[in-house]
C-alpha positions, 0 to 999 in steps of 0.5 A, a space after each residue: 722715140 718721139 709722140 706722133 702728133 697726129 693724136 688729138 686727145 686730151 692727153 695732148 694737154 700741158 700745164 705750165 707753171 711760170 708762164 710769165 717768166 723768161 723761159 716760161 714765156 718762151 716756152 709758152 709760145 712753142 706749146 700754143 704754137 705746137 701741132 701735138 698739144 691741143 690744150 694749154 693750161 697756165 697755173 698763174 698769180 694774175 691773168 697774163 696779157 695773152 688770148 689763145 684758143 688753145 690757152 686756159 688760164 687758172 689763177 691759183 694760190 700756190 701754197 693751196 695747190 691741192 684745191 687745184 688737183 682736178 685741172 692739174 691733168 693731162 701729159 707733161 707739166 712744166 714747172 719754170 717757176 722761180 725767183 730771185 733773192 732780190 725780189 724775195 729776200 726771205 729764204 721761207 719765201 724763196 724756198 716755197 717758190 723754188 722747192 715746195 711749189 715745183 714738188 708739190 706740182 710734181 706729186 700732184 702729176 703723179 697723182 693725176 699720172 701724167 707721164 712728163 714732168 719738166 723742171 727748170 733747175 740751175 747749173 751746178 745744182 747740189 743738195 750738198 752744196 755751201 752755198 744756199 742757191 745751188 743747195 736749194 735747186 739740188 735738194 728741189 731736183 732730188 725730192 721730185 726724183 723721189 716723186 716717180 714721175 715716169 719721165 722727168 727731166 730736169 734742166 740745169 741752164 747756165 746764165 740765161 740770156 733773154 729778154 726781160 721785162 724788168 731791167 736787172 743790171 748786174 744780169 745786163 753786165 754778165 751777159 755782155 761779160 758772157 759775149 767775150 767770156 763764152 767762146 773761152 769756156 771749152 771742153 768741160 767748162 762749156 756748160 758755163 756759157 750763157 744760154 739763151 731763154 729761147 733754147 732752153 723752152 726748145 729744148 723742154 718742148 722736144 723733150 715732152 714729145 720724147 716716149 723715153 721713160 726715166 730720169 734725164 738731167 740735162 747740163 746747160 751744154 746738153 740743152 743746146 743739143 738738145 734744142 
């Protein structure tokens, strides 16, 4: 089931962390553009170069998010944060942008009871996992399972294609290799091929106006469906 949007409380309010990202600018976009959200908070580092009359921008320190609590309000939180080795190559860092902030997030919507929580993850995602990424979004996904948000949902893309503002070579050769691989990954492995910035925000859009409560994680494969 899905929300009537002919509803215009302030319920109709979104908070979206990683807005300047490139599914969080996608995803930007869909909720200043949608007819059900009336309200859209951005959580951000620095003031991104966008006006909206919809649009409120909240510069925060993320490791004070308790300070914040008050604004954090409304029906869904989406939490597209995230970072790369490169740009923060200590794992005490890496591991508050992509564990401490999206949980701390999480316990502050449940706080505040906010029914939706979206969480951008990764494909192959697993707290058991050897390798350091993967284990780290897994153990993401599993603490914010036990958080109790009525309806979560967690997103788990393959290689994102999209535009970025910064130029990342070894991304720009995947993603041309992705174009010759892709249409050879069938059957289980289809949750391998690339998966554009554009339709996963799609997909998390139209799931926040999904009335289903639970826990739904969502393959890269599922995400296109979904879009």
């Amino acid at each position: 089931m899905y929300l009537c949007i002919k509803d215009k409380t302030m319920a109709n309010k979104a908070v979206i962390a990683g807005a300047s990202g490139l599914i969080g600018s996608e995803l930007l976009q869909l909720l200043l553009q949608s007819q059900y959200y009336n309200e859209v908070l951005a959580l951000v580092r620095s003031e991104l170069p966008v006006s909206h009359k919809k649009l409120v921008q909240l510069v925060v320190d993320f490791d004070q998010l308790n300070q914040y609590q008050a604004s954090i309000s409304g029906h869904a939180v989406f939490c597209c944060l995230g970072s790369t080795r490169s740009k923060t190559p200590e794992l005490s860092v890496y591991r508050k942008i992509d564990h401490d902030y999206p949980v701390r997030l999480a316990q502050i919507a449940r706080q505040n009871n906010m029914p939706h929580y979206h969480l951008v993850s990764a494909i192959g995602a697993n707290s058991k996992s050897g390798n350091f990424y993967t284990k780290l979004k897994g153990q993401t996904e599993d603490d914010i399972q036990q958080v109790g948000i009525k309806s979560l949902h967690i997103y788990q893309p393959s290689l994102l294609t999209g535009h970025r503002k910064e130029f990342r070579f070894t991304e720009k050769i995947a993603t041309v290799a992705m174009k010759i691989i892709d249409p050879l990954l069938v059957g289980s492995l289809k949750k391998y091929r690339s998966i554009s910035a554009q339709t996963v925000a799609q997909a998390m859009y139209r799931q926040s106006l999904n009335t289903e409560e639970g826990v739904f994680i969502h393959p890269s494969n599922h995400i296109k469906q979904l879009a």
